[in-house]
DRENDO-1510 file (C-alpha; in Angstrom, 1 decimal, always signed):
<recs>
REC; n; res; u; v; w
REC; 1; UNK; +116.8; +93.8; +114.2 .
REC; 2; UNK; +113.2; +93.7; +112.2 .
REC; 3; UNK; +112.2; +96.5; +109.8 .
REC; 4; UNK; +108.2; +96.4; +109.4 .
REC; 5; UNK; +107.5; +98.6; +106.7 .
REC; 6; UNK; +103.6; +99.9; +106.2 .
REC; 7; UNK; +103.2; +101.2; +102.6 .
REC; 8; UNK; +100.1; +103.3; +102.6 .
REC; 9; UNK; +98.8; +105.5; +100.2 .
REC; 10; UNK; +99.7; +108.6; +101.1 .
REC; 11; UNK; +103.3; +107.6; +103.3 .
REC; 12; UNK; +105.7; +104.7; +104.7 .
REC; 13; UNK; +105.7; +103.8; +107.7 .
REC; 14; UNK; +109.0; +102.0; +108.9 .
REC; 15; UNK; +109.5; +100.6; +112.2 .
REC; 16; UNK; +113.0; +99.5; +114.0 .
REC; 17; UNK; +111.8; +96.4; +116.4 .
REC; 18; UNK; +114.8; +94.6; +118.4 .
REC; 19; UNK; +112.9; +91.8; +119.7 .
REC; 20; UNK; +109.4; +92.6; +120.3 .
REC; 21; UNK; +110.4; +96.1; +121.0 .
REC; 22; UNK; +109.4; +98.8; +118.9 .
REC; 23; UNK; +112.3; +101.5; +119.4 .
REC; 24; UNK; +112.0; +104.1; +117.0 .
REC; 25; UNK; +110.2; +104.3; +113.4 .
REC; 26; UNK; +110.1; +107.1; +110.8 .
REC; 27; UNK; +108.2; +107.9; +107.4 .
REC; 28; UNK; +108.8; +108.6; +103.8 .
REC; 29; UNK; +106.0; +110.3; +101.6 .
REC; 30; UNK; +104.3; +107.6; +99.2 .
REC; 31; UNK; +105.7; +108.1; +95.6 .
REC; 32; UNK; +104.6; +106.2; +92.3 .
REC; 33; UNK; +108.5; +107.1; +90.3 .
REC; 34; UNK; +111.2; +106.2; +92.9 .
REC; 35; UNK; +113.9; +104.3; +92.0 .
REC; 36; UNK; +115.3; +101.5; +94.5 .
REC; 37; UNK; +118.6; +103.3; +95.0 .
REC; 38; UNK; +116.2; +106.2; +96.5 .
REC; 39; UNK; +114.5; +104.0; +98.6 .
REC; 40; UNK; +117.5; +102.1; +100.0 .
REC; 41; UNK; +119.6; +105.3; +100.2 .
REC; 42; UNK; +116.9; +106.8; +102.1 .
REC; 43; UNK; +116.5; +104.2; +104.3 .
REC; 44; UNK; +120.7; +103.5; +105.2 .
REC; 45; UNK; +121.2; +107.1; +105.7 .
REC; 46; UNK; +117.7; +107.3; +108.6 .
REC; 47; UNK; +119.3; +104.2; +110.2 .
REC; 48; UNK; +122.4; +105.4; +110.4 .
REC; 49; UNK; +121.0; +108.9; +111.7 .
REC; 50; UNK; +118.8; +107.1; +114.3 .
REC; 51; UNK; +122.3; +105.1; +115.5 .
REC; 52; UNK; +121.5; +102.1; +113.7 .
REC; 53; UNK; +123.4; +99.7; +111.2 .
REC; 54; UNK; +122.3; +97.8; +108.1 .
REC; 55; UNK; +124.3; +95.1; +108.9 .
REC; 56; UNK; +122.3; +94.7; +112.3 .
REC; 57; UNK; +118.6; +94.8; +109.7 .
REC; 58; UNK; +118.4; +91.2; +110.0 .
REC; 59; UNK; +114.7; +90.4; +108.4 .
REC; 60; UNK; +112.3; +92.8; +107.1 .
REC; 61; UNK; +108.2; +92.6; +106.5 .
REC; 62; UNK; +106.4; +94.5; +104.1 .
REC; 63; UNK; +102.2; +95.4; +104.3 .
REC; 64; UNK; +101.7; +97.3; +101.6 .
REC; 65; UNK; +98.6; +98.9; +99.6 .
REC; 66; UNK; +100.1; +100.3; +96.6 .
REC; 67; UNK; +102.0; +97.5; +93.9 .
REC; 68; UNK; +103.5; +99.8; +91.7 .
REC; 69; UNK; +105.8; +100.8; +94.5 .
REC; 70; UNK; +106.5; +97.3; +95.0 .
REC; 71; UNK; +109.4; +96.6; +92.2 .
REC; 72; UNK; +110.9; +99.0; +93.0 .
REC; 73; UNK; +111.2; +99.4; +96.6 .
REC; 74; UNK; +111.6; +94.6; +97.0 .
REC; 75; UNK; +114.7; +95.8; +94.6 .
REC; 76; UNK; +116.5; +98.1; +97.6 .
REC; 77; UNK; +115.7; +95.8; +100.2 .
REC; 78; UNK; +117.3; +92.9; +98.2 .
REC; 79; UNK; +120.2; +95.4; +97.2 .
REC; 80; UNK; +121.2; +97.9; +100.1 .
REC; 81; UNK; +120.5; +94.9; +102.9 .
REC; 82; UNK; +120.4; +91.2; +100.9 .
REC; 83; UNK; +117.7; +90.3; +101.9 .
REC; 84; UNK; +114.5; +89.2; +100.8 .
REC; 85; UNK; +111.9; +90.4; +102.1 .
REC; 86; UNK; +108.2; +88.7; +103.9 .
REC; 87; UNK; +105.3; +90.5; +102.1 .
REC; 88; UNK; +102.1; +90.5; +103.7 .
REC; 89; UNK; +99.5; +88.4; +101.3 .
REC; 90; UNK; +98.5; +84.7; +100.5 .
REC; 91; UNK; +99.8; +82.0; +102.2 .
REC; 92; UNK; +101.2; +84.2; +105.1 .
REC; 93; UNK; +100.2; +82.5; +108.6 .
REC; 94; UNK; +98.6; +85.5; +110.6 .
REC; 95; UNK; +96.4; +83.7; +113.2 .
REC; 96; UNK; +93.4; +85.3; +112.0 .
REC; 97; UNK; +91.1; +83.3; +109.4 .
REC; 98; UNK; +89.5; +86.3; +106.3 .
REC; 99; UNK; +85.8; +85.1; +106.9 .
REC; 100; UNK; +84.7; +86.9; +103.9 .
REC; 101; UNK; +82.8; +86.6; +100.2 .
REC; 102; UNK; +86.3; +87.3; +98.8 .
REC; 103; UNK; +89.5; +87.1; +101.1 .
REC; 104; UNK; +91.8; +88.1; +98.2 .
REC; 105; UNK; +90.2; +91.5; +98.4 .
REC; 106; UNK; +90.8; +92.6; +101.8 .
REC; 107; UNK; +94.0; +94.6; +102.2 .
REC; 108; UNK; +97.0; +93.5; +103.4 .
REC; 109; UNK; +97.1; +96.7; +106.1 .
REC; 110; UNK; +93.1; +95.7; +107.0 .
REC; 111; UNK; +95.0; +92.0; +107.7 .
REC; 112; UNK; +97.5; +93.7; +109.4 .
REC; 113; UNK; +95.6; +95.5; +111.9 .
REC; 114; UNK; +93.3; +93.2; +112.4 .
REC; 115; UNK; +95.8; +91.0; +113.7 .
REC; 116; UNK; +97.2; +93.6; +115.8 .
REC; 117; UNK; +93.5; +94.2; +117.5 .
REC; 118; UNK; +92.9; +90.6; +117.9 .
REC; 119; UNK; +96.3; +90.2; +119.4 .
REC; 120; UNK; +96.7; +93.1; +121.5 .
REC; 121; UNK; +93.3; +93.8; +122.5 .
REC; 122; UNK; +91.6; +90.6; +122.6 .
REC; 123; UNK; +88.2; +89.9; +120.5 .
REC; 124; UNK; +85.7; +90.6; +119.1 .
REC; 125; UNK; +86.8; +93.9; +118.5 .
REC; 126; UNK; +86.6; +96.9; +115.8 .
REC; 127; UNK; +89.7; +98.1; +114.5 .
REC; 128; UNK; +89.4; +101.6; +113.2 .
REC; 129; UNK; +92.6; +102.7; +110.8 .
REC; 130; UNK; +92.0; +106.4; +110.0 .
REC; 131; UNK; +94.0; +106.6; +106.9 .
REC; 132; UNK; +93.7; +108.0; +103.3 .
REC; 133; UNK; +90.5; +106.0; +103.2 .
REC; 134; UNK; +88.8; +105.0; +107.5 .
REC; 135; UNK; +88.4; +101.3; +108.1 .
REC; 136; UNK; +86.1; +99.8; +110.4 .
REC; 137; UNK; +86.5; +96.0; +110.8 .
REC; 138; UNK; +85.2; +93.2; +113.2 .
REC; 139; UNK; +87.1; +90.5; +114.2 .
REC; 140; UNK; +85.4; +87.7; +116.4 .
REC; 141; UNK; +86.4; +85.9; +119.5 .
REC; 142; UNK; +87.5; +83.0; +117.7 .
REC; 143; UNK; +89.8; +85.3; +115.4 .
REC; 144; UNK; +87.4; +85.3; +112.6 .
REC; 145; UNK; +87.7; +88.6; +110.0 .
REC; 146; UNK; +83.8; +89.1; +109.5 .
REC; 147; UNK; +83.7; +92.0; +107.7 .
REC; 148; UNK; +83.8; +95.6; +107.6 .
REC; 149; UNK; +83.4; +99.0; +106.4 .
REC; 150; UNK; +85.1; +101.7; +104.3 .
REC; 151; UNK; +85.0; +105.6; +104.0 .
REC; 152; UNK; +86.3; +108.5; +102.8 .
REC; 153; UNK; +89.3; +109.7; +105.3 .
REC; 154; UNK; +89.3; +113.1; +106.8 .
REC; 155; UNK; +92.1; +114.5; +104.8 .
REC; 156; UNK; +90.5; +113.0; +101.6 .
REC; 157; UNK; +87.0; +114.8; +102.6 .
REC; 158; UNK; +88.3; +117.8; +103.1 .
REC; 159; UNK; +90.8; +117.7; +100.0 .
REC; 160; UNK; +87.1; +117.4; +98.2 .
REC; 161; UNK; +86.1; +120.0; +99.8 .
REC; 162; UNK; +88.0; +122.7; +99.0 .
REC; 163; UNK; +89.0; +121.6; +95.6 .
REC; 164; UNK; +85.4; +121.0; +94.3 .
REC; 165; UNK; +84.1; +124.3; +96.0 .
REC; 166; UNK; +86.0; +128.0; +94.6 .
REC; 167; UNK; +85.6; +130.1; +97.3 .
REC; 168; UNK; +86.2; +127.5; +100.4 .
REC; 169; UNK; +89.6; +127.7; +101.4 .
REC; 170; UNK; +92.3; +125.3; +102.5 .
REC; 171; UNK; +92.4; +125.0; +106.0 .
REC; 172; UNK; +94.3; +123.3; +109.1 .
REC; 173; UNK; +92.2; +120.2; +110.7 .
REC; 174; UNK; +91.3; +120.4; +113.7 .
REC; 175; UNK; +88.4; +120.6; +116.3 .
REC; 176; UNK; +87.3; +124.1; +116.9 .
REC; 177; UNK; +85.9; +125.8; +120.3 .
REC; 178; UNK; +81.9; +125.7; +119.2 .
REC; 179; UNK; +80.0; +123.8; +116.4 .
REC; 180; UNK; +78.4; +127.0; +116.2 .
REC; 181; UNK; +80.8; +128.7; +114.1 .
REC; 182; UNK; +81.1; +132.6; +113.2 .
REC; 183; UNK; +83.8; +132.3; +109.9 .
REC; 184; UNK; +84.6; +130.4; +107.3 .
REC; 185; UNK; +87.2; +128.6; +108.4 .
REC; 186; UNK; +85.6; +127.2; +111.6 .
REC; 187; UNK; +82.5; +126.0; +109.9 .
REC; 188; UNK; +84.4; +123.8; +107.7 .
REC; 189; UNK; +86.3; +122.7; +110.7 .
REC; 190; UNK; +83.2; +121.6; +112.6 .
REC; 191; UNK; +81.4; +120.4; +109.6 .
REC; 192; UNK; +85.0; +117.8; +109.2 .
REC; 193; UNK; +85.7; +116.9; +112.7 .
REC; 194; UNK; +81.8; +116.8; +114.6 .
REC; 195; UNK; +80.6; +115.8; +111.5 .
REC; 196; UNK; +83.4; +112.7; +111.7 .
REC; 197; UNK; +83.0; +112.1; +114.8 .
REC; 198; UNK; +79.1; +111.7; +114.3 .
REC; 199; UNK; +80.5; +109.3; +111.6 .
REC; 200; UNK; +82.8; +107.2; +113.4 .
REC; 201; UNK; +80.0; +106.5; +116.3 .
REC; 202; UNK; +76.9; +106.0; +114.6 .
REC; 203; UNK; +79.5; +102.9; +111.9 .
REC; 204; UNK; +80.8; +101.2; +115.2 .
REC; 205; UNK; +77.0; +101.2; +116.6 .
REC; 206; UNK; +75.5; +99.9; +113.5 .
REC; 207; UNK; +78.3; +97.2; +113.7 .
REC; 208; UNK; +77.6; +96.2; +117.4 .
REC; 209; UNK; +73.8; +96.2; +117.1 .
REC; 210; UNK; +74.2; +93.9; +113.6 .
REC; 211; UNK; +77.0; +91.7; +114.8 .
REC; 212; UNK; +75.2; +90.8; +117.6 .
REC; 213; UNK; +78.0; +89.8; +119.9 .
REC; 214; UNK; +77.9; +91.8; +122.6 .
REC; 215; UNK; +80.6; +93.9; +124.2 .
REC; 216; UNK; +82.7; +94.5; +122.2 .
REC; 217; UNK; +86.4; +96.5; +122.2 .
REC; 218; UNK; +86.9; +99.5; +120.0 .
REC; 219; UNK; +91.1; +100.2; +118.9 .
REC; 220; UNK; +92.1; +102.9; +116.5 .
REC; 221; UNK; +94.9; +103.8; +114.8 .
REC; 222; UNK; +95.7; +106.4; +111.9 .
REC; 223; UNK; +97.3; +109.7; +111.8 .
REC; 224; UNK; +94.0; +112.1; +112.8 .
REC; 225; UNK; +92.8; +109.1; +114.6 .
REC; 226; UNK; +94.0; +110.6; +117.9 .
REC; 227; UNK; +91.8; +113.6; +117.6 .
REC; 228; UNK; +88.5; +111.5; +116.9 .
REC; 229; UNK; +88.9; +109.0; +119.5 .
REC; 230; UNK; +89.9; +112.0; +122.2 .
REC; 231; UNK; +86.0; +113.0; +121.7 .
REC; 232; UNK; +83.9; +110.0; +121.9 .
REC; 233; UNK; +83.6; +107.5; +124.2 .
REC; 234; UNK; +82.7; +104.8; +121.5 .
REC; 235; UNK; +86.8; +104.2; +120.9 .
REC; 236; UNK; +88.4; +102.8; +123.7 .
REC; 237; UNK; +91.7; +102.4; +122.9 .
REC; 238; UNK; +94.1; +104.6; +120.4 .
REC; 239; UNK; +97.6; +103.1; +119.2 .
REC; 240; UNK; +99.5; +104.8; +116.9 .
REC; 241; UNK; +101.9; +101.9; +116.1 .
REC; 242; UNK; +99.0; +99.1; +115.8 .
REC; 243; UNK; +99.8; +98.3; +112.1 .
REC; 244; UNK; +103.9; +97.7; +112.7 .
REC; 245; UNK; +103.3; +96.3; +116.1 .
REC; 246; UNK; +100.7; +93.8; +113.9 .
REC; 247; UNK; +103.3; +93.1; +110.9 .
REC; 248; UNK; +106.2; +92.3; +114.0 .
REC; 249; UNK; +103.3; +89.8; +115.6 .
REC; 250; UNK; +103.1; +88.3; +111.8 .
REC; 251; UNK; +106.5; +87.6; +111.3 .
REC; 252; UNK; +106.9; +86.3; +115.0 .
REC; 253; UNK; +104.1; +83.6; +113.5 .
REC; 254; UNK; +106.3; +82.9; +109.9 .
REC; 255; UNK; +108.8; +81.7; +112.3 .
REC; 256; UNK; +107.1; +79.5; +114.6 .
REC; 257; UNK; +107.2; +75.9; +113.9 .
</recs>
């Protein structure tokens, strides 16, 4: 059994794959001050819960975003399940070659879902992760990481939005019935949502027109990324799991001769 663990900014993601199978993942909110006995107490007692044993855990993979978690929670893997871990970065065969001014910068989830889209979906492609912060990146038909684009998430817009304006509330996101709203709460859902949309179409357009290659297939993946990619044709595929499905795909490559 393979736990692929996705430490974002704002929650893990922990996936349970027997095989290449992904049978059941959960979450735990992202937090700077745990100690590794949280984390691997956490994690035993959801395993156990779910019908699983540690002693079946027999490898684990780590993408993550955030290194002060990192101490703490390589500590709990090493402690509650001896084992080392395989972290995402340098010198990890992925399949994919980081085509850009400065590799060392791109993110371990970007690598990770890029992977996943190349994989999965065949390239070129755009992989769209709407997370904490949206990422739009190209990967080439030869598996080449070209480049890509970064924006403020959703969530983190509308966070700004009512915390830097008094009198706008917080409010639920979602897509309401009309742009044409008559309240408060509606207008800032259709400013968020069409407005993103607008977004998300006119980045992957830019990207097809400058890249010049053609048709190209569009996968997303994040948490509101559902919503967006039910209203615009410019997505084509939506999987929630891409980033653990891309981290099982690595470690499938660490072990290959």
């Amino acid at each position: 059994m393979l736990l692929a663990i996705d430490i974002g900014n704002t929650d893990f993601t922990i996936g349970i794959f027997q095989e290449k199978k992904l049978c059941d993942t959960f979450r735990m909110r992202t937090k700077i001050n745990r100690t590794s006995d949280e984390y691997g107490v956490f994690i035993l007692n959801t395993l156990q819960y779910k019908g699983y044993e540690a002693k079946d855990v027999e490898d684990v993979i780590i993408s993550s975003v955030v290194p002060a978690v990192m101490h703490s929670f390589n500590s709990a893997i090493i402690k509650y399940f001896g084992l080392k871990p395989i972290i995402v970065g340098p010198g990890i065969r992925t399949g994919i070659r980081i085509a850009t001014t400065n590799p060392k910068e791109t993110g371990a989830d970007r690598i990770v879902d890029a992977v996943a889209g190349y994989e999965l979906y065949g390239g070129p492609v755009i992989v769209v992760d709407f997370g904490t912060a949206t990422t739009y990146d190209l990967i080439t038909q030869d598996g080449r990481f070209v480049g890509g684009v970064t924006s403020p998430g959703i969530r983190t817009s509308a966070n700004a939005l009512w915390q830097q304006a008094a009198k706008l509330p917080e409010i639920e996101i979602r897509k309401p019935k009309n742009i044409l709203a008559k309240d408060t709460v509606t207008s800032m859902q259709g400013g968020l949502v069409y407005g993103y949309i607008g977004q998300t179409e006119y980045i992957i357009r830019k990207m097809k027109e400058e890249s010049g290659l053609g048709k190209i297939n569009v996968v997303a993946t994040g948490g509101l990324g559902k919503m967006i990619a039910k209203e615009t044709s410019f997505i084509n595929y939506y999987d929630a799991n891409l980033t653990l499905k891309g981290l099982q795909i690595i470690y499938d490559k660490q072990k290959q001769d």
